[in-house]
FIVO-48160 format. One record per residue (C-alpha): residue number from 1; residue in three letters; x, y, z. Coordinates in steps of 0.05 Angstrom, whole numbers, plus 5000, padded with zeros to 4 digits. Example, Ala and Ser with C-alpha at 12.3 -4.5 7.8 and 13.67 -1.06 7.14 Angstrom:
BEGIN
+-----+------+------+------+------+
: seq : type :   xx :   yy :   zz :
+-----+------+------+------+------+
:   1 :  ALA : 5246 : 4910 : 5156 :
:   2 :  SER : 5273 : 4979 : 5143 :
+-----+------+------+------+------+
//
This chain:
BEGIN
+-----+------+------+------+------+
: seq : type :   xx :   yy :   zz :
+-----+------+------+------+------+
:   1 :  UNK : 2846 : 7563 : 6178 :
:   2 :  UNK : 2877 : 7624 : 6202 :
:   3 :  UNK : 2866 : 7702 : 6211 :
:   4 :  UNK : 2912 : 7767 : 6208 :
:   5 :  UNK : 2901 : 7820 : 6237 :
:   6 :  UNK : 2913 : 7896 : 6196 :
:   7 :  UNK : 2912 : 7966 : 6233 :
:   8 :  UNK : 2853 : 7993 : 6253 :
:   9 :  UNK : 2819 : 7930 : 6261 :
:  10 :  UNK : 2813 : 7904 : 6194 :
:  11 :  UNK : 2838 : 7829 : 6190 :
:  12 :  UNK : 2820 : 7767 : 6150 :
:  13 :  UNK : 2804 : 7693 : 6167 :
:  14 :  UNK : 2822 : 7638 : 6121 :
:  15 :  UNK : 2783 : 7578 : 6128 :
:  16 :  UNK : 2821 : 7519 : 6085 :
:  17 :  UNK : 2786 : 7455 : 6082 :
:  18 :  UNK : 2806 : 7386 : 6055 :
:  19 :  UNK : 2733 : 7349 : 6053 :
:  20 :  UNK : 2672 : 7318 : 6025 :
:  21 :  UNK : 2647 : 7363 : 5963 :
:  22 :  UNK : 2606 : 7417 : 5997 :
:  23 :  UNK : 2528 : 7421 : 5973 :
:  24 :  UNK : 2521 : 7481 : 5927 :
:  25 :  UNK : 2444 : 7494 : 5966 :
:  26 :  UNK : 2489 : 7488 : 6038 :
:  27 :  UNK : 2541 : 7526 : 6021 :
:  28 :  UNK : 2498 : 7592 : 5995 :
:  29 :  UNK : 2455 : 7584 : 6052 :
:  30 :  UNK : 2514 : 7580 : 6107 :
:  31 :  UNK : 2547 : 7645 : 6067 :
:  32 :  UNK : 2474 : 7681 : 6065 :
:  33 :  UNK : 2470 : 7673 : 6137 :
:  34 :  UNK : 2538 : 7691 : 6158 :
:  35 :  UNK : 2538 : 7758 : 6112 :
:  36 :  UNK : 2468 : 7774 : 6151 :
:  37 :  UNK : 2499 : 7762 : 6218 :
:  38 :  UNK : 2562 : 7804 : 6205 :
:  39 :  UNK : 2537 : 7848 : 6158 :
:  40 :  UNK : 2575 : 7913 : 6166 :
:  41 :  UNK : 2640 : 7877 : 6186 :
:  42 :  UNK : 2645 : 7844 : 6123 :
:  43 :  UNK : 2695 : 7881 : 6064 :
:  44 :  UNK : 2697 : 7825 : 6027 :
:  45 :  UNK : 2696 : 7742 : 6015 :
:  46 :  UNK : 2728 : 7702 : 5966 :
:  47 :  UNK : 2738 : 7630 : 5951 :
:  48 :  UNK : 2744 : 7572 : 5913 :
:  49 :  UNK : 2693 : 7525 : 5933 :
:  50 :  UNK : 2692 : 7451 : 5917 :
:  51 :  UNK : 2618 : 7433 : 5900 :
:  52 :  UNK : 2588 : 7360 : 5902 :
:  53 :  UNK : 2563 : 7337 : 5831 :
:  54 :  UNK : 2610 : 7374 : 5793 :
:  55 :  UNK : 2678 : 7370 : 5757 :
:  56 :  UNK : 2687 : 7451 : 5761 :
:  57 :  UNK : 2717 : 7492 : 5798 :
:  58 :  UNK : 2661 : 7544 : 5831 :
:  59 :  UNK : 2697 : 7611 : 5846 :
:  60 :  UNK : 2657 : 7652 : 5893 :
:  61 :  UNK : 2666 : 7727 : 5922 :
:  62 :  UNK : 2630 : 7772 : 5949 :
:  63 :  UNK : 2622 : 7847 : 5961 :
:  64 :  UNK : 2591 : 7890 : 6002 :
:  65 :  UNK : 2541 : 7847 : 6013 :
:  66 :  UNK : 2529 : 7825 : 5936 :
:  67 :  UNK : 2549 : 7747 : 5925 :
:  68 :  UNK : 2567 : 7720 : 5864 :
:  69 :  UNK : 2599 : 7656 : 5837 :
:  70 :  UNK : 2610 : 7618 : 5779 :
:  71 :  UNK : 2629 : 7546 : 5751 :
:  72 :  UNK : 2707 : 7563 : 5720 :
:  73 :  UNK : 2754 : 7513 : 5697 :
:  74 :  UNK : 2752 : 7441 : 5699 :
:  75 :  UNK : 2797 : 7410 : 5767 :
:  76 :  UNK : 2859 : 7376 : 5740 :
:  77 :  UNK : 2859 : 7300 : 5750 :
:  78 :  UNK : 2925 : 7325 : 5792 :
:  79 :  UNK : 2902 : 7372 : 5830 :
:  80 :  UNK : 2870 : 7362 : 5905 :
:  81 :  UNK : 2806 : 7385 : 5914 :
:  82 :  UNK : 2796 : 7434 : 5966 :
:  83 :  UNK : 2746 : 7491 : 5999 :
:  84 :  UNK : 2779 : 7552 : 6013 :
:  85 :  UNK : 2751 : 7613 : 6031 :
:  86 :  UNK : 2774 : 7681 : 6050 :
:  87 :  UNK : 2743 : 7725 : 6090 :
:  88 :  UNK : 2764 : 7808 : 6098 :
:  89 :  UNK : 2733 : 7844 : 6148 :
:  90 :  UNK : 2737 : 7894 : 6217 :
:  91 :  UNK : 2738 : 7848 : 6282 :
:  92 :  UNK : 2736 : 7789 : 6249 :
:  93 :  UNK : 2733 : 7719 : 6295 :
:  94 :  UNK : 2747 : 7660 : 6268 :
:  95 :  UNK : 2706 : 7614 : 6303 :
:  96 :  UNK : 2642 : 7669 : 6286 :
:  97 :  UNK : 2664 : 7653 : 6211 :
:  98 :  UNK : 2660 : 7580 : 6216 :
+-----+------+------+------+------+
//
């Protein structure tokens, strides 16, 4: 993970994660709650999101406090699957994002 910081406060916080498959129910639940705790210092997230059970990739943003994702492309039998996640905000904390 990581952040940078803009002007005027506006920064992001990259949160990169090589694990398990993350449960679609757990995930939307964790972003839910972190959108309702940071509510107005939230621009955007965005992400790629590795979800147990299946052999898609689920891309996943949200904006101004409207989430959306979707099942895309199959993973490559190559490729490493990963979570990553973006998020863009003002006075933005990592450890408050994870």
């Amino acid at each position: 993970g990581g952040g940078h910081m803009h002007g005027s406060g506006v920064g992001s916080v990259s949160l990169v994660e090589d694990c398990e498959p993350v449960v679609a129910g757990a995930f939307h639940e964790w972003v839910k709650g972190l959108v309702s705790r940071l509510d107005m210092d939230i621009y955007r997230i965005k992400g790629v999101i590795h979800i147990e059970g299946s052999d898609r990739v689920y891309v996943f943003q949200g904006v101004c406090g409207e989430l959306r994702g979707a099942y895309r492309r199959a993973w490559s039998e190559k490729e490493r699957r990963t979570s990553s996640l973006v998020v863009i905000g003002r006075g933005l904390k990592e450890k408050e994002i994870r």
